[in-house]
C-alpha positions as CSV (number, residue, x, y, z in Angstrom):
1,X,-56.5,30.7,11.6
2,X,-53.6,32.8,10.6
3,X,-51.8,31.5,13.8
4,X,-51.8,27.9,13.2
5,X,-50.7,28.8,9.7
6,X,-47.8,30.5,11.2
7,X,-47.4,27.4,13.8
8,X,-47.2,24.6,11.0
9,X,-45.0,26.4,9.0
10,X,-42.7,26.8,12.1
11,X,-42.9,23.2,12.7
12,X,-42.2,22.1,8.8
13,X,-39.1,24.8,8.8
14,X,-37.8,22.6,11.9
15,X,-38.4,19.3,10.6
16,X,-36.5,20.3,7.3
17,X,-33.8,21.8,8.9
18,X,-32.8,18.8,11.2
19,X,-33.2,16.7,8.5
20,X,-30.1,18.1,6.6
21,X,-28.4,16.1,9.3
22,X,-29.6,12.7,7.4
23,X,-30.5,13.4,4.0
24,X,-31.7,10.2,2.0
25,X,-32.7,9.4,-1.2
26,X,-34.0,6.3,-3.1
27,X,-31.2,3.6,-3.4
28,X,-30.5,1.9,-6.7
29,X,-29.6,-1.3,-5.5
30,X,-32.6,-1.8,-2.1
31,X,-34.8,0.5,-2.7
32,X,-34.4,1.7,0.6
33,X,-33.7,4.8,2.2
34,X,-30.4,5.9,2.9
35,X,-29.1,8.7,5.0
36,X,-25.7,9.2,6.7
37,X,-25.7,8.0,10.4
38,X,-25.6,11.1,11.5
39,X,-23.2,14.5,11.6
40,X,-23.2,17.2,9.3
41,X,-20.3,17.4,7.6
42,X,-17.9,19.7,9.6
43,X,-14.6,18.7,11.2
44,X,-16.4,18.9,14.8
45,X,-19.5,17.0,13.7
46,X,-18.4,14.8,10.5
47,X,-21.4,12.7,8.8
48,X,-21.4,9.4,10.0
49,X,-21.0,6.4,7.2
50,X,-22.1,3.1,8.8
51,X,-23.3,0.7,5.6
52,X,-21.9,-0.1,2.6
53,X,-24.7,1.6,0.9
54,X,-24.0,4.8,2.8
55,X,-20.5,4.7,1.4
56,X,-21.7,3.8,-2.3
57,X,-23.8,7.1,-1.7
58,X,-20.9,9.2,-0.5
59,X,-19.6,7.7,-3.9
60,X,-22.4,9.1,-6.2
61,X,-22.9,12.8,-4.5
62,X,-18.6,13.4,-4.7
63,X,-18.8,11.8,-8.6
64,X,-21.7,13.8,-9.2
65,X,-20.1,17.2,-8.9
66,X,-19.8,18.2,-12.3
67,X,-23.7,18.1,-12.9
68,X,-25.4,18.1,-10.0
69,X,-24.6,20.9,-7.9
70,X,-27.4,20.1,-5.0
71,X,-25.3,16.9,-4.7
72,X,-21.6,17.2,-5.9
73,X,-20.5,20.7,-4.9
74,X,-22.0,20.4,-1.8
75,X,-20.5,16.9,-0.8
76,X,-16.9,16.2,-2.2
77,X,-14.9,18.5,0.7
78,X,-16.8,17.4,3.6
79,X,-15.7,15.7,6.4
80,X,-16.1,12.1,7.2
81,X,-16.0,9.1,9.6
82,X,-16.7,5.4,9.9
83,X,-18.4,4.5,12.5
84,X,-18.8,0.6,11.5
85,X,-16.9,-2.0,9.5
86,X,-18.1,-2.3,6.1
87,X,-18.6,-5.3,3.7
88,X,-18.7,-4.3,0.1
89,X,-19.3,-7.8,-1.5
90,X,-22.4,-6.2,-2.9
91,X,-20.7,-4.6,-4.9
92,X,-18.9,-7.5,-6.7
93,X,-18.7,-8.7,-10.2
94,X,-22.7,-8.8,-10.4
95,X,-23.0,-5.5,-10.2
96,X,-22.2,-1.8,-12.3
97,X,-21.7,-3.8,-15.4
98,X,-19.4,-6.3,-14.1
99,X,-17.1,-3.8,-13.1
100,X,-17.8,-3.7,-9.2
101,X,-17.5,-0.8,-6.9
102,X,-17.6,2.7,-8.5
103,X,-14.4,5.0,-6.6
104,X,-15.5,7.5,-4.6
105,X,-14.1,10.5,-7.1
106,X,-13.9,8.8,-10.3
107,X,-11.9,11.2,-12.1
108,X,-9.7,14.2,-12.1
109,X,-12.0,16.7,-12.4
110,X,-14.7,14.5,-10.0
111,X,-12.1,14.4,-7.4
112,X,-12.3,14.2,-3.1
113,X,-11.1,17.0,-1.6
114,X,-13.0,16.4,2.3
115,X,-11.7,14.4,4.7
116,X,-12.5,10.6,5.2
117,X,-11.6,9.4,8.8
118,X,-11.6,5.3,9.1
119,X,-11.6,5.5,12.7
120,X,-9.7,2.6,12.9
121,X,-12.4,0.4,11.3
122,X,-11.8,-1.8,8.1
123,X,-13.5,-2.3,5.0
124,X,-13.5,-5.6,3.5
125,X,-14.8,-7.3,-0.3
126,X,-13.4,-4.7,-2.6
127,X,-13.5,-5.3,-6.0
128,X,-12.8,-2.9,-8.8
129,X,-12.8,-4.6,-12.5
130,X,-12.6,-1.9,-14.6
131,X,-9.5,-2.0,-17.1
132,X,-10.3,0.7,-19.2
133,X,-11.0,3.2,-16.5
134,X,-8.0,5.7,-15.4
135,X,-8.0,6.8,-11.2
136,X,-9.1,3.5,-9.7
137,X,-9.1,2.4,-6.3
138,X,-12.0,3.0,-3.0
139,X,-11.3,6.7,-3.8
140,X,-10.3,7.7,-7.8
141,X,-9.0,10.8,-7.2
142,X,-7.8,12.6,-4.0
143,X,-7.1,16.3,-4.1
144,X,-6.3,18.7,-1.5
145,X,-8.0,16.2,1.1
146,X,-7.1,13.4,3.7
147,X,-7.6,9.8,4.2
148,X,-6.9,8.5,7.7
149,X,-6.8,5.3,9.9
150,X,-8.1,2.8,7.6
151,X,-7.7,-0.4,6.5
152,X,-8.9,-2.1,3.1
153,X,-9.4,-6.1,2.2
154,X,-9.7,-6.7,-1.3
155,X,-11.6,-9.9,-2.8
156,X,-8.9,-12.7,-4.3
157,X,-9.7,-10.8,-7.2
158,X,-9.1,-7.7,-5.6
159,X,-8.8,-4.3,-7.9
160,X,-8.2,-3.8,-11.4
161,X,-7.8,-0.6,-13.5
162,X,-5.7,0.8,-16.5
163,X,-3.7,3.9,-15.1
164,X,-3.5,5.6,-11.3
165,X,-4.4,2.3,-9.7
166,X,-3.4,1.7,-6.4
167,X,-6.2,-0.1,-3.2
168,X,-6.7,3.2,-1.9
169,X,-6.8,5.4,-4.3
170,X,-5.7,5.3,-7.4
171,X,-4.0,9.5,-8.0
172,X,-3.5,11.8,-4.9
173,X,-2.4,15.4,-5.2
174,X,-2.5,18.8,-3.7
175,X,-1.0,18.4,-0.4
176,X,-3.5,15.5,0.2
177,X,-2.2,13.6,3.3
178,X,-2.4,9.9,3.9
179,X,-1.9,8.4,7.5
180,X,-2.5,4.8,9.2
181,X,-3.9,3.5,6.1
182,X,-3.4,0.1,5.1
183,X,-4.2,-2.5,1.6
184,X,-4.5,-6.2,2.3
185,X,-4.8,-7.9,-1.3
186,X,-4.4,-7.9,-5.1
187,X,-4.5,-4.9,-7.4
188,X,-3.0,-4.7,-10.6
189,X,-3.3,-2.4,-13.6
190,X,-1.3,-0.9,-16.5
191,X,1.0,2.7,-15.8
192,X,1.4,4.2,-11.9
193,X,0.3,1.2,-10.3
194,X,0.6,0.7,-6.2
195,X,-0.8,-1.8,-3.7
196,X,-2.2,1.8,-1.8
197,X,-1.8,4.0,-4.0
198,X,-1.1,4.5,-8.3
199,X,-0.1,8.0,-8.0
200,X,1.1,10.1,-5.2
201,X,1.8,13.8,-6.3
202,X,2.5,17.1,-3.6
203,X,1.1,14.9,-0.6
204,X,2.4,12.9,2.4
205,X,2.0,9.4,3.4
206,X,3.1,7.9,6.6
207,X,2.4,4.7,9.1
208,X,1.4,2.7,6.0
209,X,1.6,-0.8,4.6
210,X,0.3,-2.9,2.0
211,X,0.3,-6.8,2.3
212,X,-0.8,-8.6,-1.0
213,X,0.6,-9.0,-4.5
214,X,0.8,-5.9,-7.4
215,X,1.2,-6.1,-11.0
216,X,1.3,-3.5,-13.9
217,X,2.0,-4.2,-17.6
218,X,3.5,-0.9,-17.8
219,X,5.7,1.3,-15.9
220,X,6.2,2.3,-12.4
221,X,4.8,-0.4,-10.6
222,X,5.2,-0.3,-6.8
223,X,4.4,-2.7,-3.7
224,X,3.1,0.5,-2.0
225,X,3.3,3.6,-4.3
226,X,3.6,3.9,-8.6
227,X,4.9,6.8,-8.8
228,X,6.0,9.9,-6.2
229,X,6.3,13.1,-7.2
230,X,7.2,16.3,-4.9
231,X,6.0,13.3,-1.9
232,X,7.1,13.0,1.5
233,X,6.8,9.3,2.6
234,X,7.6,8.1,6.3
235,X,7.4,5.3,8.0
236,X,6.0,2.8,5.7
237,X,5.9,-0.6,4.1
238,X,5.5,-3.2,1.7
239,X,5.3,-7.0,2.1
240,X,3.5,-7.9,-1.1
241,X,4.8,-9.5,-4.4
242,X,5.5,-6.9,-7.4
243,X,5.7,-8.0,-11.0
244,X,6.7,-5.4,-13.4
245,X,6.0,-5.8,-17.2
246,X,7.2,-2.5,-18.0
247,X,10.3,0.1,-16.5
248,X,10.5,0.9,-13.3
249,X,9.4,-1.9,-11.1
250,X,9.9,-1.5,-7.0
251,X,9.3,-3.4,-3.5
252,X,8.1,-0.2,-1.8
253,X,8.1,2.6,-4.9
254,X,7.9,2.0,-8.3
255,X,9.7,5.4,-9.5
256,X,10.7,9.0,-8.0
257,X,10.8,12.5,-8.6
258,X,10.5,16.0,-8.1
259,X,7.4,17.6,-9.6
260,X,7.6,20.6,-11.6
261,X,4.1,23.1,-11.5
262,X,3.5,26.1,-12.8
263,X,5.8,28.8,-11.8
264,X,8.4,26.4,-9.7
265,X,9.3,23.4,-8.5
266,X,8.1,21.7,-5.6
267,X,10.5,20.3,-2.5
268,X,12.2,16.9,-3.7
269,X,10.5,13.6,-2.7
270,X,12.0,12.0,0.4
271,X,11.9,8.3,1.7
272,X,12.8,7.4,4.9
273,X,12.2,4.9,7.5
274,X,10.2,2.6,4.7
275,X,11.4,-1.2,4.1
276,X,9.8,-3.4,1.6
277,X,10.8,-7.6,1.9
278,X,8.7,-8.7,-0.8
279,X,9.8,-10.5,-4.2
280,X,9.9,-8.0,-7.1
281,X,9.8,-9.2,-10.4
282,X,10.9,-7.3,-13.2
283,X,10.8,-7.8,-16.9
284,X,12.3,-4.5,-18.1
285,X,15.0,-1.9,-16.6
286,X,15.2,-0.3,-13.7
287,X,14.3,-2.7,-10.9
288,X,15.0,-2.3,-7.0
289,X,14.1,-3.9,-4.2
290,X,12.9,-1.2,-2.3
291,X,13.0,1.0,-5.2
292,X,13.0,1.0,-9.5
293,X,14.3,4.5,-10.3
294,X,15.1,8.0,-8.4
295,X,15.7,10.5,-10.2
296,X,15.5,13.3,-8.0
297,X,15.2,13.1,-4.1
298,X,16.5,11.3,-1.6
299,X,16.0,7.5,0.2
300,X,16.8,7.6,4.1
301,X,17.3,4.7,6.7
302,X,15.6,2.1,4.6
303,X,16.1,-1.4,3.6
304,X,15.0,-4.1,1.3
305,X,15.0,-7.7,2.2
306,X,13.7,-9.4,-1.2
307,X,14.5,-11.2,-4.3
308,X,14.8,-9.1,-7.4
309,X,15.3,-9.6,-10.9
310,X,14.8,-7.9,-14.6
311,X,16.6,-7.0,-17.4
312,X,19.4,-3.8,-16.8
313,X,19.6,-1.8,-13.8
314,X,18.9,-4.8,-10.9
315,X,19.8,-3.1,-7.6
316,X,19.0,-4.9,-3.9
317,X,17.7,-1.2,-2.6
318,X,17.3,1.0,-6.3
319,X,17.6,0.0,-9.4
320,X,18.9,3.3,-10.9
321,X,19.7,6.5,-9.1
322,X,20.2,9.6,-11.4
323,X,21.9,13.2,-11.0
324,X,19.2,14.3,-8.3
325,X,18.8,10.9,-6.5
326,X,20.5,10.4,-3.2
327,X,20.7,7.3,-1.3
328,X,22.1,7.2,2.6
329,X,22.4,4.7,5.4
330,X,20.3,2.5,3.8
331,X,20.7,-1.4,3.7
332,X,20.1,-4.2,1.2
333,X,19.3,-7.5,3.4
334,X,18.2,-9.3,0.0
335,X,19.1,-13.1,-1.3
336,X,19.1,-13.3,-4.8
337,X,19.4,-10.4,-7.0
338,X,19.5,-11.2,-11.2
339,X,19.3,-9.6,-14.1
340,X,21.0,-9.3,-17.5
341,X,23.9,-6.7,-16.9
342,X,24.3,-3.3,-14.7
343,X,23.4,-5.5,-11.3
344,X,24.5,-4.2,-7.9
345,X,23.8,-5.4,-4.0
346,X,22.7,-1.5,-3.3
347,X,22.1,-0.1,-6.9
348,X,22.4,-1.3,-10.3
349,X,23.2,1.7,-11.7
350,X,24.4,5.4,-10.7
351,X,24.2,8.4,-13.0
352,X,26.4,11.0,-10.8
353,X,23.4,9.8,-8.3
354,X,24.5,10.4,-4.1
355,X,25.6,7.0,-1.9
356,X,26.7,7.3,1.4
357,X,26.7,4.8,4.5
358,X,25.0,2.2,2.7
359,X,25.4,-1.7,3.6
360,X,24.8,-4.6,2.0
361,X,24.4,-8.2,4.3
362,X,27.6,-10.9,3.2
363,X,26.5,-13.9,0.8
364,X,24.2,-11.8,-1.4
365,X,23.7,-14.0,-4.6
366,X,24.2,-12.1,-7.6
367,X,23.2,-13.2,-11.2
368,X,24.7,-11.2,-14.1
369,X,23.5,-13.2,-17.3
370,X,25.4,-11.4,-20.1
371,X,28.5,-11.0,-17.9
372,X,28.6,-7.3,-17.8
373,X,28.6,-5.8,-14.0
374,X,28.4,-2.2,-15.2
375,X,31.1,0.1,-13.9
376,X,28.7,2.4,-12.3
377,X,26.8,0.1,-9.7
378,X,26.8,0.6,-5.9
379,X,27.6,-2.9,-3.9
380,X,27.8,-1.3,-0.2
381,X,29.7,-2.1,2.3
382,X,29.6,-5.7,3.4
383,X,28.2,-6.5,7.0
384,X,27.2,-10.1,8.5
385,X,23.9,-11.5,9.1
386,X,24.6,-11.2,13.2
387,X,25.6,-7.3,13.2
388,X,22.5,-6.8,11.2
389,X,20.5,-8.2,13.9
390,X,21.7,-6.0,16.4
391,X,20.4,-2.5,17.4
392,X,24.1,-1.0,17.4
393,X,24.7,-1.7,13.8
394,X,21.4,0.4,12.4
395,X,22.5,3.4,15.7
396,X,25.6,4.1,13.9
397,X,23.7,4.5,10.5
398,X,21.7,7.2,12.4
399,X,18.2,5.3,12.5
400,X,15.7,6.0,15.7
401,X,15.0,3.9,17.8
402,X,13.5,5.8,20.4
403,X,10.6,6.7,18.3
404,X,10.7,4.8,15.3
405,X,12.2,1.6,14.8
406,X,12.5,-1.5,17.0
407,X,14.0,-5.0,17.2
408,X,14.4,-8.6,18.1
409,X,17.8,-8.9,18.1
410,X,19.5,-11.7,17.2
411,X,16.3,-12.8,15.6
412,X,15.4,-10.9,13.3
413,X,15.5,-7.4,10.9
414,X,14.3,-3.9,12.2
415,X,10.3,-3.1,12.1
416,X,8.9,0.2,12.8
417,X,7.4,0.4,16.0
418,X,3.9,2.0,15.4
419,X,2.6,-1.3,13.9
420,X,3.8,-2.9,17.2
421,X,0.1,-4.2,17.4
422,X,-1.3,-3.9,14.5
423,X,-3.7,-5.9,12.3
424,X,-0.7,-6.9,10.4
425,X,1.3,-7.5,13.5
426,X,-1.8,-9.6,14.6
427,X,-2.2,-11.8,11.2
428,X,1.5,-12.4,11.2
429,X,1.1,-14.3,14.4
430,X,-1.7,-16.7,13.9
């Protein structure tokens, strides 16, 4: 008798041990029940997320951190992957209040630190309406963690918040790092708004795009990014519309800067091999077509190819560099640029800010409405519309394109290679 005790016990110790690899619970919304596809959470075996109501999951155990220490603790620094394309249009205005998908680390202090791995899958239907909510996006808040490979589709509603908005995730920070990640949609929000991300603080981002249309009614407003601080971004771009109610309104990057910490400063934000050609649409100061403000770091081999208006402090590339802000071998390939006074074809306005090597395409329009140019604007020097469609030109700037860039000469403006065939590449020619 004692042996088959033994024996069962054995058995039951096996079964609940194998089943940490799919742990399931009650869902809210089938009543069905849900487990992870498979993996256990480490970088060799990562759980597997293949529904939409396995990724609202991954959403409650990271949010739940704070309280539930079974659940949160356990969860929010794990490692992830897609195996599957998901379609969140369950999670639409019918559901959570009205307010849609709940982020996967709704707040600072509820944050992803793991690693979340698309796989090269795509999510479609988000929708976020929650303006009175800070850190909104799929993921709130990113901290210390890494999002890779993934693209997002918003509704035609697509995601709105109040501060730290952005498709992706709405605040990143502690060396987080962002690669081959991609927004396809609307988001819009107050302060630190970007098409991927509101926010991006002591992290990287590269081989990212965001096609859609971003507005904010405050400041730093950004086709891709809100606001960088102590960032490295690379090889990156925007195509989307950007209306700016508030300062500090970009194509690409709404506003830059170095970010001080405790005990130091971290390394100055850098920008290079990034282009934005989208309309940006500024009611207030500081308003670039690649990017509204730098005040420290530096913008490198980049251009800007849309319209731009607002108010003082209209540039085709920045709006307003300051002491810290550099700006080399980059080129403004806009139309139309207007605004009220301080306008220029590279940067409206320099404060002791760095230019050098920059060019700006002959026939640029430029509106000043009050008449005043402003002594301290940066026009470039002028180049035609056939040597900017040639390889040579961009060679003796110093861009790459061996490795980075690529084009169509006589046809076109530069791309970056690595989205050679990409979905965007792919949607651009149907």
């Amino acid at each position: 008798m004692m042996s088959k005790r033994i024996v069962f016990l054995l058995v039951l110790t096996g079964l609940t041990l194998s089943g940490c690899r799919h742990i399931f619970r009650e869902s809210r919304h089938d009543k069905q029940k849900i487990s992870f596809a498979g993996g256990i959470g480490l970088k060799a075996d990562p759980y597997i997320v293949k529904t939409a109501a396995q990724l609202a999951w991954l959403a409650e155990l990271v949010n739940r951190s704070q309280i539930d220490p079974l659940y949160g603790g356990k969860f929010a620094d794990k490692f992830y992957k897609l195996g599957a394309d998901l379609d969140l249009s369950d999670y639409n205005a019918e559901s959570n209040n009205g307010k849609g998908w709940v982020p996967i680390g709704n707040g600072y202090y509820r944050r992803f630190s793991g690693s979340f791995d698309g796989a090269g899958n795509k999510i479609t239907g988000l929708y976020i309406n929650d303006i009175s909510s800070d850190y909104v996006g799929l993921f709130g808040c990113i901290c210390g963690g890494k999002v890779q490979d993934l693209t997002i589709e918003t509704t035609q509603a697509g995601v709105s918040g109040k501060d730290q908005v952005g498709g992706l995730a709405g605040y990143i920070d502690d060396g987080s790092s962002i690669k081959g990640c991609s927004v396809v949609g609307t988001v819009s929000g107050n302060v630190f708004v970007g098409g991927l991300a509101g926010y991006l603080r002591s992290g990287s981002m590269t081989h990212c795009y965001v096609d859609g249309k971003v507005t904010g009614t405050g400041n730093s407003v950004g086709g891709l990014i809100g606001r960088i601080e102590g960032s490295i971004v690379t090889n990156c771009f925007a195509t989307c519309t950007v209306v700016g109610t508030g300062d500090f309104a970009g194509g690409l990057v709404g506003s830059v800067s170095t970010a001080f910490i405790e005990g130091g400063i971290l390394p100055e934000s850098k920008i290079e091999n990034c282009f934005a050609t989208g309309l940006v649409d500024g009611a207030a100061e500081d308003v670039g077509g690649l990017i509204g403000v730098v005040w420290d770091g530096s913008v490198v081999n980049c251009y800007a190819g849309g319209n731009v208006s607002g108010t003082v402090h209209v540039g085709g590339v920045v709006g307003n560099v300051s002491t810290g802000g550099k700006v080399t071998n980059c080129v403004a390939l806009n139309n139309h640029l207007q605004g009220r006074n301080s306008v220029g074809r590279v940067t409206g306005h320099s404060y002791f800010g760095l230019h050098q090597g920059n060019r700006a395409i002959d026939g640029i329009k430029v509106t000043i409405l009050d008449g005043i140019a402003g002594n301290n604007r940066i026009t470039g020097q002028s180049i035609s519309v056939t040597k900017l469609q040639q390889q040579a030109t961009y060679v003796d700037m110093g861009w790459d394109f061996s490795t980075v860039w690529q084009i169509d000469e006589g046809n076109g403006y530069p791309t970056l290679q690595k989205f050679m065939d990409s979905e965007y590449e792919r949607r651009q020619r149907l």
